[in-house]
N, CA, C and O of each residue as an XYZ file, in Angstrom:
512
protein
N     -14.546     30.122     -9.965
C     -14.611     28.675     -9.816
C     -15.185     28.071    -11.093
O     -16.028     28.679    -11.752
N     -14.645     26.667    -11.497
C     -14.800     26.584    -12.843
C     -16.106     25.234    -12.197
O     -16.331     24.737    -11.093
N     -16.739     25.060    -13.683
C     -18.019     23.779    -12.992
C     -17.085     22.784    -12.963
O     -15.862     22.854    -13.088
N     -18.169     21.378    -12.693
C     -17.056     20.285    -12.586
C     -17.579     19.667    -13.469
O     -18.760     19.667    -13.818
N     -16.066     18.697    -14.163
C     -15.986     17.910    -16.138
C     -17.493     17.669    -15.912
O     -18.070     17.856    -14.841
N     -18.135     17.170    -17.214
C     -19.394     15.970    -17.597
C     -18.740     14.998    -17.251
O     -17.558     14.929    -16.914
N     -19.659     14.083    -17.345
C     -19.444     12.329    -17.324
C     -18.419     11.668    -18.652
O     -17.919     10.553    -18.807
N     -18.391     12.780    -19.389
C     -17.590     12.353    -20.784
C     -15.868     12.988    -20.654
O     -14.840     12.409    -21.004
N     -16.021     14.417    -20.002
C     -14.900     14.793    -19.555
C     -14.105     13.610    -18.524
O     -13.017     13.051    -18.661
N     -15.052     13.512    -17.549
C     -14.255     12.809    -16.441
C     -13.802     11.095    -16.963
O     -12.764     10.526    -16.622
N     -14.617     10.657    -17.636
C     -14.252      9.436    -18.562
C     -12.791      9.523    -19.286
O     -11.889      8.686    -19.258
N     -12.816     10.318    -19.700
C     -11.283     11.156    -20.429
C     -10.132     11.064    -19.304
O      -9.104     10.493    -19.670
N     -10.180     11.663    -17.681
C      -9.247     11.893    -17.179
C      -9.220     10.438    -16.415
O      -8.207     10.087    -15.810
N     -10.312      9.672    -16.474
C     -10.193      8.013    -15.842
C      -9.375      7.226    -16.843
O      -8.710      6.286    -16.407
N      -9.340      7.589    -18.534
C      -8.969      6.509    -19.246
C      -7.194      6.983    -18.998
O      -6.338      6.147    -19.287
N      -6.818      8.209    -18.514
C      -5.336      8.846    -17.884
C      -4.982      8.109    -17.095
O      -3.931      7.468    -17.109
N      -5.910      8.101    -16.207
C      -5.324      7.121    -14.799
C      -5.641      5.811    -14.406
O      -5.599      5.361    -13.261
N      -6.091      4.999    -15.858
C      -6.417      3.733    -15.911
C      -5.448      2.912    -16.280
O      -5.624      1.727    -16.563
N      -4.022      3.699    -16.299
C      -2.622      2.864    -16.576
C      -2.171      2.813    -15.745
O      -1.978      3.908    -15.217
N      -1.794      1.904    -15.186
C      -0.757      1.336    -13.900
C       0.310      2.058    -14.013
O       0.650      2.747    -13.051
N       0.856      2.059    -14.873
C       2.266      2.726    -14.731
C       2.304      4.455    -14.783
O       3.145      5.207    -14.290
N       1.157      4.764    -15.514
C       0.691      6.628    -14.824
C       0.111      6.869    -13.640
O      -0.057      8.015    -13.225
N      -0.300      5.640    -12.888
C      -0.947      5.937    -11.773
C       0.455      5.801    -10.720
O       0.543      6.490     -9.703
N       1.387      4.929    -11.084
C       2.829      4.488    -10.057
C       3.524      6.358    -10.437
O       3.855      7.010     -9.447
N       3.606      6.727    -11.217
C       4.526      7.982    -11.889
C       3.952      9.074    -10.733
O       4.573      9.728     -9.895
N       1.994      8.974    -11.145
C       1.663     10.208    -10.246
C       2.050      9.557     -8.654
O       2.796     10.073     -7.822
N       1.416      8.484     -8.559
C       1.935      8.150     -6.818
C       3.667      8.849     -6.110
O       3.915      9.372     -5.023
N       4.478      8.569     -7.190
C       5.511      9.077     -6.538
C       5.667     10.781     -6.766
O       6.559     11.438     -6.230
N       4.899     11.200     -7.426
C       5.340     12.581     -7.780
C       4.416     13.640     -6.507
O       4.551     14.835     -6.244
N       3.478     12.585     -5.922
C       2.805     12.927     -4.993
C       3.466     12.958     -3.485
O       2.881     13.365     -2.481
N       4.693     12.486     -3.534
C       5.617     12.635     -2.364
C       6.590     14.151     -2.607
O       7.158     14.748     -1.693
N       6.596     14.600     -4.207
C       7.220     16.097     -4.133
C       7.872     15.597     -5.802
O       7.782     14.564     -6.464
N       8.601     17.061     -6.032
C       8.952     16.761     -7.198
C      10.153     16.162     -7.787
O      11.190     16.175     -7.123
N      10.135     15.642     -8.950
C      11.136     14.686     -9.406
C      11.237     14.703    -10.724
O      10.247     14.745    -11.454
N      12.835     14.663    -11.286
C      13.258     14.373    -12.373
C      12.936     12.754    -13.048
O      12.568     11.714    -12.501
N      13.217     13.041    -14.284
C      13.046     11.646    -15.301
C      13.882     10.440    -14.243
O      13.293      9.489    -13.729
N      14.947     10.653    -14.119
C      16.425     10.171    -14.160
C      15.708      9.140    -12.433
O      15.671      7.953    -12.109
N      15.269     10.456    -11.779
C      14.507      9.484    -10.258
C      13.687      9.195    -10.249
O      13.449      8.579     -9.210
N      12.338      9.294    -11.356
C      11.028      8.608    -11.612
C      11.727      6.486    -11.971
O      11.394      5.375    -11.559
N      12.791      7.054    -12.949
C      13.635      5.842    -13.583
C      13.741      4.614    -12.476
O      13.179      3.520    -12.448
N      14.704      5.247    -11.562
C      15.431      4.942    -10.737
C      14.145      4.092     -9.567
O      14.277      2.883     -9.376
N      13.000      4.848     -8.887
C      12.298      4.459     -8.273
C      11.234      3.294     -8.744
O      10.670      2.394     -8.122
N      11.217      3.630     -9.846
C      10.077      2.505    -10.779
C      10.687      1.603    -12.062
O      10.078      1.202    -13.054
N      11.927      1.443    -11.743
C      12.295      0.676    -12.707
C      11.908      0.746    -13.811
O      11.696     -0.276    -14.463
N      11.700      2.073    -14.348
C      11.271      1.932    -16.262
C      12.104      2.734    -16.753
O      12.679      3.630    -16.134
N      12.262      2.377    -18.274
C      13.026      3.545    -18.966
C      12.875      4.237    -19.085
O      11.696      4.590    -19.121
N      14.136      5.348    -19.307
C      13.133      7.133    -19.599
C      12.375      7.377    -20.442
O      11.634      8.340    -20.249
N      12.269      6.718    -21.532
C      11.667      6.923    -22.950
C      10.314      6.712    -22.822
O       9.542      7.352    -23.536
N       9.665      5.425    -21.532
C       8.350      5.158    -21.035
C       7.968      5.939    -20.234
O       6.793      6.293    -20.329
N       8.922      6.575    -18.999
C       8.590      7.451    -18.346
C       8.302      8.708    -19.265
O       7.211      9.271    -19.181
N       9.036      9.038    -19.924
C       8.590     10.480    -20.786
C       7.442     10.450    -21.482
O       6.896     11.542    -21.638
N       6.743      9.170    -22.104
C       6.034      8.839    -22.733
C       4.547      8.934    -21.775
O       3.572      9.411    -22.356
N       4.421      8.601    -20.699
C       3.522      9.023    -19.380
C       3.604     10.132    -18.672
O       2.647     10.573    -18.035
N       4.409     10.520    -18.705
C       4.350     11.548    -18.556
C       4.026     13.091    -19.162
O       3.892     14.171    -18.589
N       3.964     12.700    -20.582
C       3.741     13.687    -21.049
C       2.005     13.179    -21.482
O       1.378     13.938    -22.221
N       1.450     12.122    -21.067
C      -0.026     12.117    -21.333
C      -0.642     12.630    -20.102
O      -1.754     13.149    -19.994
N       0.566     12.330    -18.847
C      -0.345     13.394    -17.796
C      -0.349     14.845    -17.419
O      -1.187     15.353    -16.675
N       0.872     15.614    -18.116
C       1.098     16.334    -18.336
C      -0.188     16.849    -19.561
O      -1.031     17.543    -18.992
N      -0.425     16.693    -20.753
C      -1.565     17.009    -21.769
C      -3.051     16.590    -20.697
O      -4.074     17.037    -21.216
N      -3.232     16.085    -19.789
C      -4.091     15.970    -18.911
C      -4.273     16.818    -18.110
O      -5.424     16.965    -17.700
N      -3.245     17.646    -17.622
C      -3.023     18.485    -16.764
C      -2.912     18.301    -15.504
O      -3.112     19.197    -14.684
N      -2.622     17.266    -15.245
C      -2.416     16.677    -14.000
C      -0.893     16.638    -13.635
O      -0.693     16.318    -12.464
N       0.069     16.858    -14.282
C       1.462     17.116    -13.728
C       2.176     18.265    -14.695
O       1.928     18.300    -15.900
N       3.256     19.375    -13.938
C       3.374     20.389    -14.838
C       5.301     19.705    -14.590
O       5.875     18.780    -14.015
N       5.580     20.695    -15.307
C       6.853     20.823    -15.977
C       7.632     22.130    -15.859
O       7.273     23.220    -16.304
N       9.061     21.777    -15.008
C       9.644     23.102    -15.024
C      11.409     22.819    -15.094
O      11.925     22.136    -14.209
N      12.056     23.268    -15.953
C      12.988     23.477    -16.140
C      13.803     23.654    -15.060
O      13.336     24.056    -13.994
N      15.081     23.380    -15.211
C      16.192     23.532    -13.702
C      16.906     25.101    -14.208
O      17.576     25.154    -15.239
N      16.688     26.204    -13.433
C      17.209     27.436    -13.945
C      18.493     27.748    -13.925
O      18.849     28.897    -14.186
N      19.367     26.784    -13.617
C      21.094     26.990    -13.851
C      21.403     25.973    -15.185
O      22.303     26.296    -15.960
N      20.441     24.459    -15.467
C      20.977     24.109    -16.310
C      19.856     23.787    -17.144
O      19.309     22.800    -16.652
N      19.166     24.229    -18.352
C      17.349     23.606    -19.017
C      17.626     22.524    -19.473
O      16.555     22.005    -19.785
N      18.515     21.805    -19.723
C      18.572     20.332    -19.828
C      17.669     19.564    -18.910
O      16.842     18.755    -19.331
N      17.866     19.864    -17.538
C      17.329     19.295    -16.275
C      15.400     19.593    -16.789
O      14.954     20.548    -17.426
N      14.938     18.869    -16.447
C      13.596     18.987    -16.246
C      13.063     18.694    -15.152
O      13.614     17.607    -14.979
N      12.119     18.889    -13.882
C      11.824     18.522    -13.046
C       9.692     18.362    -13.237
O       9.105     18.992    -14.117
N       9.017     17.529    -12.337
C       7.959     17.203    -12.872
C       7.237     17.118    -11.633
O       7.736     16.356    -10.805
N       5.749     17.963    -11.171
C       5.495     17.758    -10.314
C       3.936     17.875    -10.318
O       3.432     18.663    -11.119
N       3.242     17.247     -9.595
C       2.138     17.135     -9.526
C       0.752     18.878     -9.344
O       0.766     19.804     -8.534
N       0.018     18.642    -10.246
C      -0.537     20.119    -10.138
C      -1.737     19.726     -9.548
O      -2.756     19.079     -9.790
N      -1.009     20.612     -8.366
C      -2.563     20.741     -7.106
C      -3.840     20.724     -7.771
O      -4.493     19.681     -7.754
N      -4.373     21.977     -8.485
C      -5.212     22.586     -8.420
C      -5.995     21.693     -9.384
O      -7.224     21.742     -9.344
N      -5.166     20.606    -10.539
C      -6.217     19.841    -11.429
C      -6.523     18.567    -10.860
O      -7.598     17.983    -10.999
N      -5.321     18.070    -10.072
C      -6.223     17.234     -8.793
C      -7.239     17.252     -7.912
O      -7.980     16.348     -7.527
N      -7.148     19.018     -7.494
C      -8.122     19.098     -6.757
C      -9.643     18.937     -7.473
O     -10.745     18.709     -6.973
N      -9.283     19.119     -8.634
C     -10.860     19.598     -9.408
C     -11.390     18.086     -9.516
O     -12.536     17.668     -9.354
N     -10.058     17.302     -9.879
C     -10.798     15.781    -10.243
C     -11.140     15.209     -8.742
O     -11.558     14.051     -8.741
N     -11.067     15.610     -7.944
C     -11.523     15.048     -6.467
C     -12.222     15.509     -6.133
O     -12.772     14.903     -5.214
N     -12.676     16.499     -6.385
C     -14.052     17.474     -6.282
C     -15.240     16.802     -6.956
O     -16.364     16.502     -6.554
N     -14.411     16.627     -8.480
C     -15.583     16.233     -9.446
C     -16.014     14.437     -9.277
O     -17.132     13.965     -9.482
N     -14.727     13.642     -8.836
C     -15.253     12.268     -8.211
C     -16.119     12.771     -6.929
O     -17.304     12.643     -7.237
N     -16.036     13.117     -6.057
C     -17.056     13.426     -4.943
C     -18.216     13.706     -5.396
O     -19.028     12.827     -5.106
N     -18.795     14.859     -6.191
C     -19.744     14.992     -6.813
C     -20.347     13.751     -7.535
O     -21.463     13.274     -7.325
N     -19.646     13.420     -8.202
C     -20.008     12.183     -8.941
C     -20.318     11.181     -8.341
O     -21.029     10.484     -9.064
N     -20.117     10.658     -7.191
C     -20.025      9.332     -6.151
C     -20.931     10.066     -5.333
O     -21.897      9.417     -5.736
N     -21.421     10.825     -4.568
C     -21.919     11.657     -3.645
C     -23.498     10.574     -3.396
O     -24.527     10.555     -4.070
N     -23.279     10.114     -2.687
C     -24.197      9.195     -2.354
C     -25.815      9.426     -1.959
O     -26.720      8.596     -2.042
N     -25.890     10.878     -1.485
C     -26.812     11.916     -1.780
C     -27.499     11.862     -3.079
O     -28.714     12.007     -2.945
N     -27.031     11.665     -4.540
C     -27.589     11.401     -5.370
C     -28.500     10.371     -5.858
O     -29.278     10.383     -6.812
N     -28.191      9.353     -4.870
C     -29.059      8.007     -5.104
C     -30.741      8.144     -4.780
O     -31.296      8.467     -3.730
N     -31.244      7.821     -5.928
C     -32.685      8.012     -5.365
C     -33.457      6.555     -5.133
O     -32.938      5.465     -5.374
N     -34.717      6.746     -4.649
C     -35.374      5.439     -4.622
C     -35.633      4.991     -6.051
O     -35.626      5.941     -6.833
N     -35.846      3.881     -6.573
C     -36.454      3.281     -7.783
C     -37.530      2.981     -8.026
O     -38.176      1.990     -7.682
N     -37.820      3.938     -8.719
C     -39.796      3.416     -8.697
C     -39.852      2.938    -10.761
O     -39.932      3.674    -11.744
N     -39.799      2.036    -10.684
C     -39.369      1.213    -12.233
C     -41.200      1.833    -13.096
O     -42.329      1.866    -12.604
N     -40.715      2.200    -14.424
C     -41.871      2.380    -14.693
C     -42.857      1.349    -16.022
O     -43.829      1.348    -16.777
N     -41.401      0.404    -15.408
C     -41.932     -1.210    -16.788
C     -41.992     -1.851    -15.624
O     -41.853     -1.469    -14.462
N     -42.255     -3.043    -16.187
C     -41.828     -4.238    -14.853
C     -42.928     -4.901    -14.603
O     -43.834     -4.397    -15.268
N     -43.485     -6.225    -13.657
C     -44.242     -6.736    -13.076
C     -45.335     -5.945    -12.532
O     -46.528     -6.232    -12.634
N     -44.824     -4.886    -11.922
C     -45.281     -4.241    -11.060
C     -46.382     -3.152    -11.294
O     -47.350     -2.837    -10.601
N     -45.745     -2.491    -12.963
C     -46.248     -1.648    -13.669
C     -47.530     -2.472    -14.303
O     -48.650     -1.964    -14.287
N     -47.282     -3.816    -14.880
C     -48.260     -4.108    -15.762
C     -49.265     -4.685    -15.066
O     -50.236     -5.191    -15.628
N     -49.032     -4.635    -13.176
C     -50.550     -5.588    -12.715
C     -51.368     -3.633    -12.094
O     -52.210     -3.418    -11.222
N     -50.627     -2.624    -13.017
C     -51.578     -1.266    -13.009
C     -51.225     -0.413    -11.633
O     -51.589      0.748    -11.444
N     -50.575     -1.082    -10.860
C     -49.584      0.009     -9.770
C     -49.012      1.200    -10.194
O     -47.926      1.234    -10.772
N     -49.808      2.363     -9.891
C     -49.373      3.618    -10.246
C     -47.305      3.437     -9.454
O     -46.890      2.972     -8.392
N     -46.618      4.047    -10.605
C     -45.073      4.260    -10.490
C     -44.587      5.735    -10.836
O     -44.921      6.415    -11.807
N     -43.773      6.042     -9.870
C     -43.318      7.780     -9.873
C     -42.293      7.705    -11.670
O     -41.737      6.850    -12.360
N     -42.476      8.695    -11.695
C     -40.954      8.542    -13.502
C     -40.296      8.555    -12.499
O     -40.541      9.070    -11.408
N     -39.083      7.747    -12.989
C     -37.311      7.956    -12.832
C     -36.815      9.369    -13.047
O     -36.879      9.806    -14.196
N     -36.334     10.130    -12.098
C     -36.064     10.967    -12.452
C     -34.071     10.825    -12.115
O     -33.660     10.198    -11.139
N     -33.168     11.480    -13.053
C     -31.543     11.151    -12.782
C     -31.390     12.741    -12.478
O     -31.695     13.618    -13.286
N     -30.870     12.961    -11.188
C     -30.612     14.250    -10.925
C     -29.058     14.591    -11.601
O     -28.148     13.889    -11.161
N     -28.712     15.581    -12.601
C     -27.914     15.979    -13.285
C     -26.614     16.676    -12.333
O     -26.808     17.631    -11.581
N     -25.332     16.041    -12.507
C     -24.177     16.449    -11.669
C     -24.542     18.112    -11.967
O     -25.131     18.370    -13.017
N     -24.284     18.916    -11.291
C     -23.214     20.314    -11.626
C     -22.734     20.335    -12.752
O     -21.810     19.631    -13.161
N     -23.561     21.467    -13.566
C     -22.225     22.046    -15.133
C     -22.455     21.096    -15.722
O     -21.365     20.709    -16.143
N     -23.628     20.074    -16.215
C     -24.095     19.068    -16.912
C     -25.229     19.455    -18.077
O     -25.721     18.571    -18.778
């Protein structure tokens, strides 16, 4: 089992899926797999944009690529489980609401009328 990204990794695979039109590509590729020609067809874009998103989610690792074995012209494109799974793992971790601690501020009003304050402590994701 591999750890899950940093906060800098996962920033990386958010600025992937912070395009509307890579997030519409993976949405449909998430119903099963599909050629350029029916990504086209379903989302109204050209192939040249579709190829162009696709191959940043593909270098993301979030969708793989496999050839049609009677003709390699054909390309087919489908969503990879296993790097989804990691980024849903690693948003859970990350969001995990468990992490929230109380705030005990160690500036503030509060500090300077001499009220002893706990440090802030930020509990570090996993593999951080």
């Amino acid at each position: 089992m591999t750890s899950p990204p940093t906060p800098d990794e996962l920033a990386k695979q958010l600025k992937v899926l912070a395009d509307p039109k890579r997030l519409r590509i993976l949405n449909l590729l998430m119903s099963g797999v599909q050629c350029n020609c029916e990504i086209g067809d379903a989302l109204g874009m050209p192939k040249n944009l579709i190829s162009h998103h696709l191959k940043v989610l593909r270098n993301a690792g979030l969708v793989q690529v496999e050839r049609d074995a009677l003709d390699a012209r054909w390309v087919y494109y489908s969503v990879n489980e296993e790097a989804v799974q990691a980024l849903v793992d690693a948003f859970n971790a990350f969001f995990d609401l468990r992490r929230i601690q109380p705030r005990h501020p160690t500036c503030g009003p509060q500090r300077m009328k001499g009220t002893p304050t706990k440090k802030l402590v930020v509990k570090p994701l996993v593999g951080e």
